[in-house]
N, C-alpha and C positions, 0 to 999 in steps of 0.2 A: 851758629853765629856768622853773619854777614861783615868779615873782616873790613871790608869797606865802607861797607855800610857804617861800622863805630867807627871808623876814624872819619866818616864824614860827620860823624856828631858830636867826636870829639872836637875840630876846626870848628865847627857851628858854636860849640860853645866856649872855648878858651883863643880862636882865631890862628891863621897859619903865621908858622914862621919856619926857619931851615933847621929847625933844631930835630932832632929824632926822638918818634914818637916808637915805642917800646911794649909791646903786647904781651901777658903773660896771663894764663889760666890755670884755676883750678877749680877740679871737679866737686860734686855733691856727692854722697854716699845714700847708698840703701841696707840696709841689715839682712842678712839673707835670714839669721835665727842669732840669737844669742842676746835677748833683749832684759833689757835692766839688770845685766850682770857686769856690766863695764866699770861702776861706782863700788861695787861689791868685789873687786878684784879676782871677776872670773873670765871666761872666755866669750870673745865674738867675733862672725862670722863676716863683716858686711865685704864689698867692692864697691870701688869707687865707679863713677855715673861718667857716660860720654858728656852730659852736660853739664854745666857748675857757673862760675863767674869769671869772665874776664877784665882785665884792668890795663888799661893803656895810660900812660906815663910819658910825660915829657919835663925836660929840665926849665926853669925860666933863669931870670935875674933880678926876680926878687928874696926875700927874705922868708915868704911863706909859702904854706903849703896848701890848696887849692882843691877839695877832693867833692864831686860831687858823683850823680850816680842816674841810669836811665831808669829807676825801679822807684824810688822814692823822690819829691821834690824838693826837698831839704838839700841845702849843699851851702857850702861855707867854706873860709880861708881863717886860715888859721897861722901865724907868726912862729916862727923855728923856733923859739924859747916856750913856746906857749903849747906842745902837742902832747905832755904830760896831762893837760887840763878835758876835764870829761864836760860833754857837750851833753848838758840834759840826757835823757831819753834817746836819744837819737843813734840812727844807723851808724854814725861815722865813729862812735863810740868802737868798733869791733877793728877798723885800721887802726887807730888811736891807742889803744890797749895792746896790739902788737908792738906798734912805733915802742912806747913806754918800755915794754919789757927787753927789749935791745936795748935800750938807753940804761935799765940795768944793769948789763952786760957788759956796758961799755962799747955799745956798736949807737952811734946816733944819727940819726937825718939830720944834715949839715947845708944841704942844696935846696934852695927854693925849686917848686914842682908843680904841677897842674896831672893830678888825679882821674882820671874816669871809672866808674866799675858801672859790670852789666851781667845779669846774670839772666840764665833762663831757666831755674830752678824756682818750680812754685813757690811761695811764701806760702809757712805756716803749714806744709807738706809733713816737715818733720824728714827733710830729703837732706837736711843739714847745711843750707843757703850760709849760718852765720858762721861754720867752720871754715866754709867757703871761700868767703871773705876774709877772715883770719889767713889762712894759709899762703892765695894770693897774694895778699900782702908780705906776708912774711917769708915767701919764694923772691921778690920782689928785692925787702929791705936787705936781705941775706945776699944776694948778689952783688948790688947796687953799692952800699956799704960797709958790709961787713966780707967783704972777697970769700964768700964761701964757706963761713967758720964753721958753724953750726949745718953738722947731719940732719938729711931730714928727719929722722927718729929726734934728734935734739929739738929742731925747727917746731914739730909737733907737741911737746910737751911746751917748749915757751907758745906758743900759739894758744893751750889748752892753759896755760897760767893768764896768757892775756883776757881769757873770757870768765874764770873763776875772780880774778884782783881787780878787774877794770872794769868790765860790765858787768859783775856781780851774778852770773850764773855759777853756779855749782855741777859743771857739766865735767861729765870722765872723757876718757883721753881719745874714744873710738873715732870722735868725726875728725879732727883733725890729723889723726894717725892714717885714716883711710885715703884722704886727702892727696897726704903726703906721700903715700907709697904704695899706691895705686898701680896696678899693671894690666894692661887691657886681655882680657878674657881671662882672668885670674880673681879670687874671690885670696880675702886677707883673714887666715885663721891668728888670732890676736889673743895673748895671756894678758890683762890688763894690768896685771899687777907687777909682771916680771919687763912687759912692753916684749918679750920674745917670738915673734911671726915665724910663719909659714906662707907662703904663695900656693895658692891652690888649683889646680888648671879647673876653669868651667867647662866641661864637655854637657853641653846642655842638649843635645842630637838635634832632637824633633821639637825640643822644649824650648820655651819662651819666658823671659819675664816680665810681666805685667805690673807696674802701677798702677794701682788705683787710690784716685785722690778724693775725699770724701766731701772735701773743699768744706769743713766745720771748722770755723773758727776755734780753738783750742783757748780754749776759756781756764781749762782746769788746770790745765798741762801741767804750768807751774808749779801752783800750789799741793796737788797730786806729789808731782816728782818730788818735789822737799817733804812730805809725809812719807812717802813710800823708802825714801833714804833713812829718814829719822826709824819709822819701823825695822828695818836692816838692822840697823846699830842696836836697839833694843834685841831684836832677838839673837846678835852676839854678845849683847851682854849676860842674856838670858843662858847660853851655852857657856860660857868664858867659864863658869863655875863648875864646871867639869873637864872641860877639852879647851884650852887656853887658845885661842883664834884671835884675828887682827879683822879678816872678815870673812863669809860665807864663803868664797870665792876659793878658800884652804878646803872645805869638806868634800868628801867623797858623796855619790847618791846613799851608800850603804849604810855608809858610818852615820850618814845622818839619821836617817831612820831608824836606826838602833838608840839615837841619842834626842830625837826630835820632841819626844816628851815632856824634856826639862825646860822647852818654852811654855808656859801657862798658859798663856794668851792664846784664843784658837786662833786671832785673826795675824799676831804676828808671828804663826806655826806656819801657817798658810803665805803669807809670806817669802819666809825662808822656804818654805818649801819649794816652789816656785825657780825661786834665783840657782839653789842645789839641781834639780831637775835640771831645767836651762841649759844651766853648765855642761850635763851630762848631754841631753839632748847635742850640744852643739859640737862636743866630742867626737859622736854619732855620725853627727849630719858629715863633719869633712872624713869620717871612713867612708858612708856609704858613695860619695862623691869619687872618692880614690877608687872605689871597685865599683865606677859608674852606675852604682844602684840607684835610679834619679826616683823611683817607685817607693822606698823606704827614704828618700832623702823628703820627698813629699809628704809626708808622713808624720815625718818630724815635726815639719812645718806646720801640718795639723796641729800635734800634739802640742807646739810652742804655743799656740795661740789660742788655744782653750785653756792653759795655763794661765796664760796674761788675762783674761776671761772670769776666771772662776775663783783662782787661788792670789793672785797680784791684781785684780778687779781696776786694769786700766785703759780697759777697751772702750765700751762707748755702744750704744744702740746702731750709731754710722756704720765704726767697723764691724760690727758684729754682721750688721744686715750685707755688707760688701763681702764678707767670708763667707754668709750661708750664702750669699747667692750664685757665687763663687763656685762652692763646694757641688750643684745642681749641675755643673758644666762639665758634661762627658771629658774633655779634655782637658780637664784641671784635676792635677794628683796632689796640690800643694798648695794653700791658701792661708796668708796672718798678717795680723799687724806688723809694723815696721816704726820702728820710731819711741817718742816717749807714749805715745796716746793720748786717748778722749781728740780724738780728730785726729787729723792727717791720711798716713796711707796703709794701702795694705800693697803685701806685694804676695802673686801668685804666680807658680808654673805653668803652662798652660803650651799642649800640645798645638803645633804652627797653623794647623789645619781648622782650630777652634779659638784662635784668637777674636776674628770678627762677629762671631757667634756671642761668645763673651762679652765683647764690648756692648754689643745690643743689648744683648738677654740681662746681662746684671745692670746694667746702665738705665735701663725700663726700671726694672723692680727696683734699684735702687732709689730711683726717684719718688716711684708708687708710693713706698714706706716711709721714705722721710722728708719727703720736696726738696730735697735737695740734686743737684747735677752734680755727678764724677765727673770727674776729667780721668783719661787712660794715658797712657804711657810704656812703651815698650822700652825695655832697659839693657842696657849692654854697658858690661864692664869697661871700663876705659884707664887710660893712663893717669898717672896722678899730677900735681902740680909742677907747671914748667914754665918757663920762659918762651912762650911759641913764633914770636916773631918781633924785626924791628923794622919800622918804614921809616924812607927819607925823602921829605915831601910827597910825590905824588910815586914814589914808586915802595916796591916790594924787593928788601932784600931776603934772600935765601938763609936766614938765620936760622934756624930751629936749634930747640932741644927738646 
């Protein structure tokens, strides 16, 4: 991001005055392994993204609040009494639902403002753009506001209520947990259920991480994820009659499989099975990383994603064809989806030597099998949501956090 470059478009579109314009980011997330176990109160792996969404702020002297965005053309003002009220459909929906859940709290925007956000996280990547946005804001309102109250482990869960009560997703705590407490070249080993972390140092040597974006519209994504949740619940129901559980995310790999039977159902055995494995897998993945095994951490990676594949079936011919082609690449030990699925990305290992080999070789084939173009992306862990800078008029103060 072209720090000048946004505040020359933010004057472009709300005009100059001496008043200080206020810059704050936050990152996107990618799931290294530990997928569809965050709703099921098990473990995941991800780190926060060098790039996410930025939001520049300035005070006015009016009554409302003013928020538009360089990524969509929708933008509107909206009256201090009135930022409880949902806007359709729309992006702004996701500040709006933070604003609310402070209000809550008893923390409220009381100052008329003029808004900007800008992100450079694909849409519909599944890289988590609208935790993004959430967090941003709510780094943003928490300063501004509320002096600080709210830890960012607190920030994150109100963040993770603003998009379950307000815009009506039923999304677990990882993206905006990631978000928030993100540390550069550090991967976040996450209990969802207990919110108890670990920082995990990435000693990646030779290795690389790759996005690959399938650029499929996620058509399913939805409707998938609220099945695959409701299936969860059913096959704890289906155990509760033995081993009394809240949800999968309590069993062990062992004890499952001793007990796996007393789900009828093959397809929500297969399921749970899945989410239990996962868990374990992801266990795995932050030992073999602490005893720099990146050869078994790749591995996992494998194994996660033929899981999500076979037995949680929410890959998708895209990712599937991006993993096997993936998988052909002398310098790839670790290749899987990343995200909810049925589109979005995969993310793979990929030794420094074979990354542009990669990009061709699967970028070709990919296209061959499904007419569609990837987009690639090389990723690196970065810090989490902060306050990065304040400008006054034409210049740059040294503010960081």
């Amino acid at each position: 991001m072209n720090i000048d470059n946004f505040k020359a478009e933010f004057i472009n579109r709300y005009g100059p005055t001496d008043k200080e314009i206020s810059i704050y980011f936050s990152p996107g997330r990618v799931n290294l392994i530990g997928e569809h176990t965050d709703y099921n109160g098990g473990y995941v792996f991800p780190c926060a993204l060098s790039y996410g969404t930025y939001l520049a702020v300035r005070d006015t002297d009016k009554a409302t609040v003013k928020l538009s965005t360089m990524d969509f053309d929708f933008r509107t003002e909206i009256p201090l009494n009135k930022l409880s009220d949902k806007v359709g459909n729309e992006w702004v929906n996701y500040p709006l639902g933070v604003i609310d859940e402070f209000k809550k709290i008893g923390i409220s925007v009381t100052q008329g403002m003029e808004l900007l956000f800008s992100g450079n996280i694909p849409n519909d990547a599944g890289l988590s753009s609208s935790a993004s946005i959430e967090t941003v804001t709510g780094i943003f309102v928490n300063q501004k506001f509320g002096n600080n109250k709210l830890s960012n482990e607190q920030l994150a869960v109100l963040c993770q209520k603003a998009e379950n009560n307000f815009v009506g997703v039923n999304c677990g705590i990882m993206d905006q947990f990631s978000a928030l407490m993100g540390k550069q070249n550090h991967a976040i080993f996450l209990n969802c259920d207990t919110l108890q972390y670990e920082l995990i140092p990435l000693f990646l040597v030779q290795y690389k991480l790759v996005i690959s974006n399938t650029n499929k519209k996620r058509k399913l994504a939805d409707s998938k994820y609220n099945e695959r949740r409701s299936e969860c619940e059913q096959a704890v129901s289906a155990l509760n009659k033995i081993r009394p559980i809240k949800n999968l995310g309590e069993l062990k790999l062992d004890e499952f499989e001793k007990i796996s039977d007393n789900i009828a159902n093959e397809t929500l055995r297969r399921r749970a099975k899945h989410v239990v494995s996962e868990d374990q897998r992801c266990i795995d993945a932050v030992e073999a990383l602490k005893s720099y095994d990146l050869i078994k951490f790749g591995g996992l990676m494998n194994a996660s994603h033929d899981s999500l594949r076979y037995d949680y079936e929410v890959t998708g011919v895209e990712l599937d064809t991006l993993v096997e082609e993936a998988r052909k690449i002398k310098g790839v030990i670790g290749s899987r989806m990343t995200g909810a699925g049925f589109g979005g990305c995969t993310v793979s290992l990929v030794h420094k030597n074979s990354v542009d080999e990669f990009i061709a070789d699967v970028g070709a084939a990919y296209t061959k099998k499904t007419g569609l173009t990837a987009d690639f992306h090389l990723a690196d862990a970065g810090d989490g949501s902060r306050k990065i800078i304040a400008l006054h008029n034409s210049s740059v103060t040294k503010n960081m956090y």
